[in-house]
N, CA, C and O atoms as a GROMACS GRO file, in nm:
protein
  148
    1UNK      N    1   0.543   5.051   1.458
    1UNK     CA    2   0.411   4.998   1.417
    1UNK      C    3   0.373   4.877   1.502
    1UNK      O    4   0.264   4.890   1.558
    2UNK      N    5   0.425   4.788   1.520
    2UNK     CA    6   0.472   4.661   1.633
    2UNK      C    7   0.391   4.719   1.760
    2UNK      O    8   0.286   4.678   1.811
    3UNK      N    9   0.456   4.805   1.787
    3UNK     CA   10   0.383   4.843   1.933
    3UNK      C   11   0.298   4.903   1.926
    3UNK      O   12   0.250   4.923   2.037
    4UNK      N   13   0.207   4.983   1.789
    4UNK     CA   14   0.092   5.052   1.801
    4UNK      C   15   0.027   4.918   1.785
    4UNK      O   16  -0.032   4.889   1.889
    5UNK      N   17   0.014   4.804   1.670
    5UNK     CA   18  -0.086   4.691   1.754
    5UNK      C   19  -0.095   4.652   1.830
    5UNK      O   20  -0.211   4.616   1.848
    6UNK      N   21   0.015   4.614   1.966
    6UNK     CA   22   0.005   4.567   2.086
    6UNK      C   23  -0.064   4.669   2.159
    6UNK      O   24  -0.130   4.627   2.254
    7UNK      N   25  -0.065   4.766   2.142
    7UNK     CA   26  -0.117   4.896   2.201
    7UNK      C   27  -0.293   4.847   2.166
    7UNK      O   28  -0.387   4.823   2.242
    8UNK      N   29  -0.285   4.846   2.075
    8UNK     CA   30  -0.459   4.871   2.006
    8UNK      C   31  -0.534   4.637   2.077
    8UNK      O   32  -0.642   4.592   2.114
    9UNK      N   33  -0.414   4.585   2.061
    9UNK     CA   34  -0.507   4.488   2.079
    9UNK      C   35  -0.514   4.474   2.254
    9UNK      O   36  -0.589   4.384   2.293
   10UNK      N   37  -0.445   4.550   2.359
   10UNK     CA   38  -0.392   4.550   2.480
   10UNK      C   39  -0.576   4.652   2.486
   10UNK      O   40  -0.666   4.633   2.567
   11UNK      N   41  -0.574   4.723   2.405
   11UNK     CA   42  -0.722   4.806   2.440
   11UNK      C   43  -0.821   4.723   2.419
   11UNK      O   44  -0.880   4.689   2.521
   12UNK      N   45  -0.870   4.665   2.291
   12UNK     CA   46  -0.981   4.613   2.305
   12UNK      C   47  -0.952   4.465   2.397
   12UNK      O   48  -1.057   4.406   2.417
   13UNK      N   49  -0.887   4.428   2.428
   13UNK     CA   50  -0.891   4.338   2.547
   13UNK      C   51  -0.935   4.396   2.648
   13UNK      O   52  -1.025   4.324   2.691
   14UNK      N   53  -0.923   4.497   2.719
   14UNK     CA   54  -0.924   4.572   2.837
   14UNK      C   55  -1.076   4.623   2.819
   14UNK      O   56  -1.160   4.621   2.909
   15UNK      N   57  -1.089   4.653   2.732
   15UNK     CA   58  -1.240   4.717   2.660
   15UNK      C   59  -1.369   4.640   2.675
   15UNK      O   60  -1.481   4.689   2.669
   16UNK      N   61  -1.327   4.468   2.703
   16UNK     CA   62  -1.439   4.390   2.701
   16UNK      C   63  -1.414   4.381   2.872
   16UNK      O   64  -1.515   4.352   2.936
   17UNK      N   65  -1.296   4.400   2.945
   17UNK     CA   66  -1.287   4.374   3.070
   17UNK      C   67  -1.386   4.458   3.121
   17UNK      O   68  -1.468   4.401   3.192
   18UNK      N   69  -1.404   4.608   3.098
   18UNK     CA   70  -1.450   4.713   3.155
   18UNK      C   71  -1.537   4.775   3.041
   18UNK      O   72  -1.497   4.879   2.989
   19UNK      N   73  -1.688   4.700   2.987
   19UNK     CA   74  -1.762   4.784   2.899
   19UNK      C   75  -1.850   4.890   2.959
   19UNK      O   76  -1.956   4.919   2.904
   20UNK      N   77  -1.809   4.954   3.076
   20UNK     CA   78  -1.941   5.012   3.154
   20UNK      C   79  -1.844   5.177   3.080
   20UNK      O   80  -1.907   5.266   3.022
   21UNK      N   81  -1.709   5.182   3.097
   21UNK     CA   82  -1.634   5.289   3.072
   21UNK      C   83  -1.538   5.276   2.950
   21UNK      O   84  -1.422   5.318   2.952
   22UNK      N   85  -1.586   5.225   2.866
   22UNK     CA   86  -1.511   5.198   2.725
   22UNK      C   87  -1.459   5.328   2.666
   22UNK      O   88  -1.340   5.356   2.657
   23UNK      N   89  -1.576   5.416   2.621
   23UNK     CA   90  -1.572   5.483   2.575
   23UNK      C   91  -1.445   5.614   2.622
   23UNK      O   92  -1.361   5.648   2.539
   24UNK      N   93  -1.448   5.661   2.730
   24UNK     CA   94  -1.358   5.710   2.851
   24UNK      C   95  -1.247   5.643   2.882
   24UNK      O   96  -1.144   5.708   2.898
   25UNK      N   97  -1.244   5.513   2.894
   25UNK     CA   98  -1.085   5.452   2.844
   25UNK      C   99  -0.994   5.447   2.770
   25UNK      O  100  -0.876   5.452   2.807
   26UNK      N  101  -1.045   5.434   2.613
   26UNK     CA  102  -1.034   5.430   2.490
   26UNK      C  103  -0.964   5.618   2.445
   26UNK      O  104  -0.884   5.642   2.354
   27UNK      N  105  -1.026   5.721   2.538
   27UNK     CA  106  -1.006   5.844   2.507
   27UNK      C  107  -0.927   5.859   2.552
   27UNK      O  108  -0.848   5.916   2.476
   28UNK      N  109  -0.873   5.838   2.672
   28UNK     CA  110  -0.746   5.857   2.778
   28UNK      C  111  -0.647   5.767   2.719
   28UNK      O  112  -0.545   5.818   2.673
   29UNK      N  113  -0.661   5.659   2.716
   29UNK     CA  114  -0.544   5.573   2.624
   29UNK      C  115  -0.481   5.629   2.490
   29UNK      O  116  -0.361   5.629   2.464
   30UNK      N  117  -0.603   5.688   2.394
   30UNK     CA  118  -0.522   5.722   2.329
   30UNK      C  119  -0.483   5.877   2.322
   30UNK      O  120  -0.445   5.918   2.212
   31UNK      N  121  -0.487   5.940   2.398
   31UNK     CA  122  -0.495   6.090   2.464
   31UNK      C  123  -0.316   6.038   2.448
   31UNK      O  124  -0.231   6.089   2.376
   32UNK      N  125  -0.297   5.870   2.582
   32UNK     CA  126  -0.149   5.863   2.575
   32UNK      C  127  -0.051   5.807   2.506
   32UNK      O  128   0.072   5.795   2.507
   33UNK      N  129  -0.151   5.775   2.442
   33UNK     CA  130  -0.027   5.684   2.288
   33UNK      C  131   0.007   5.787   2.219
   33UNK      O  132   0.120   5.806   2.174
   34UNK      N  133  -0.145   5.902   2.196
   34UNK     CA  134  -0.034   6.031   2.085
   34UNK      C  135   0.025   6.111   2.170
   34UNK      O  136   0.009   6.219   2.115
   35UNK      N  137   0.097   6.137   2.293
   35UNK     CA  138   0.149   6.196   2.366
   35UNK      C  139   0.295   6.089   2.328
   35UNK      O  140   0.398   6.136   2.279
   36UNK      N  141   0.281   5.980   2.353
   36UNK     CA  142   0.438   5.901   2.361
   36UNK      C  143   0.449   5.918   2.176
   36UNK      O  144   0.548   5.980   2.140
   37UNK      N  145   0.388   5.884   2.101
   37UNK     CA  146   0.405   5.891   1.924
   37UNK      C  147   0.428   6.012   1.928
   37UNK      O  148   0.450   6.075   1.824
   0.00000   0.00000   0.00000
């Protein structure tokens, strides 16, 4: 659980870095978190 928040707050950090492709980031990221879960 530990690392699914670092996971989720590591995104919306990254999310305000790059709002042009959020949406498309956000899908691929977690495309790979439920691939490693």
């Amino acid at each position: 659980m530990r690392k699914l928040f670092i996971i989720t707050l590591f995104l919306s950090v990254q999310s305000v870095w790059a709002e042009d492709d959020v949406n498309d980031e956000l899908d691929a990221a977690w495309d790979k978190i439920k691939m490693t879960v």
